[in-house]
N, C-alpha and C positions, 0 to 999 in steps of 0.2 A: 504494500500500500504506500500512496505518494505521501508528502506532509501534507500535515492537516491545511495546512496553508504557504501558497505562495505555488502549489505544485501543477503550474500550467496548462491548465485543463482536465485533466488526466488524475483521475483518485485511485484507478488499480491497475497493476502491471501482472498481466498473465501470463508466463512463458510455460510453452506446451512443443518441448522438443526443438524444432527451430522456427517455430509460428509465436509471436508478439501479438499479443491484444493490448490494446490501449484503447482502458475502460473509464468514461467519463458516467459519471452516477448523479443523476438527478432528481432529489427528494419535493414532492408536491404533496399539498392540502387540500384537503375537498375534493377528490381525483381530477385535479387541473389538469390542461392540456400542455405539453410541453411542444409550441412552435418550431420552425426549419430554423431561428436565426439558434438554438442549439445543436444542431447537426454543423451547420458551417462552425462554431467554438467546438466541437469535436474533428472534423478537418484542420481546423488554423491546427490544433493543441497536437494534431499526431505530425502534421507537419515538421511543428518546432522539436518537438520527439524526434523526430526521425534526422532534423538538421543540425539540434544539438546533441543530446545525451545518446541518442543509438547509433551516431553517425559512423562510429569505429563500427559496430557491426551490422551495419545495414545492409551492406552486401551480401551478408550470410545468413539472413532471417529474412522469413515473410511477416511483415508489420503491418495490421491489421486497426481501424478503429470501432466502438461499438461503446451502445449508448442504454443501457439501465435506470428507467425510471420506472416507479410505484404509479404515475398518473397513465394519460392516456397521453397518444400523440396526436397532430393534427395530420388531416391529407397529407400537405405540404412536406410535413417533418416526414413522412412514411415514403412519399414521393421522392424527396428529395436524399433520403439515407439510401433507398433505393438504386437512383442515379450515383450517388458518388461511392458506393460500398462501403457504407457504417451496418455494422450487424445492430442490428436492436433486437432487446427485450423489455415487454411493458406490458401494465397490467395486469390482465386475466393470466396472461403466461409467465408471467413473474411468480405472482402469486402461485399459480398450480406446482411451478419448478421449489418455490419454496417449501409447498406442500408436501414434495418428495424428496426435501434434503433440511427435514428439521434441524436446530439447530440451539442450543442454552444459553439463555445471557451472559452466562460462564464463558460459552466460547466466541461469541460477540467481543466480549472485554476482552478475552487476550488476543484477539485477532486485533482490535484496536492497540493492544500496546505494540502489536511487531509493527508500527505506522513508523515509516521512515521518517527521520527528521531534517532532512535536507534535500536538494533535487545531487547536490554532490551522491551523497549516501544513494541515492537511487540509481545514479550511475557507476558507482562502485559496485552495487548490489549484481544492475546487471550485465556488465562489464564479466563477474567474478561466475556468473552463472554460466556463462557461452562462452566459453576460454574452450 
């Protein structure tokens, strides 16, 4: 996980073999709708990903972006992830995936403590994973 703050679009770093997800998570109330100008701060965010902290291994990974909220999206937003290749998941399928991968406040909490505390630390992190 990126820092809690300052971590340029991008809250979770997936690495699955040589495939990068660069996961921006976006928390809503009242199941709002999260619009397309978040799909483009998911593009900018994997850009700068890719231009600064993966730059050493970008040629050796496929880097991927993808967008997890709890609300709903709009047209546009589903449109437009569509066109640029952002995976999404939202709502009802969130929901049911979490259904099938409970989870304890317990491990909520220390998932939050491995939260990196720098974007350095996240490119040490995965720098030190794909060596």
């Amino acid at each position: 996980m990126t820092p809690a703050a300052c971590d340029h679009g991008i809250d979770v770093i997936s690495i699955d073999g040589k495939q990068v997800l660069l996961i921006q998570c976006k928390h809503t109330n009242w199941d709002a709708a999260v619009d397309g100008d978040i799909i483009e701060e998911t593009i900018n965010a994997l850009d700068s990903y890719r231009g600064h902290w993966l730059r050493a291994i970008a040629d050796k990974v496929v880097i991927k972006p993808a967008l997890v909220t709890n609300g709903k999206l709009t047209r546009t937003a589903v449109s437009l992830a569509a066109n640029k290749g952002v995976q999404i998941m939202f709502g009802k399928d969130l929901w049911k995936l979490l259904e099938k991968t409970p989870c304890s406040l317990a491990e909520v909490e220390m998932m939050e403590s491995r939260r990196l505390l720098s974007m350095k630390d996240v490119k040490n992190a995965i720098d030190g994973l794909l060596v």
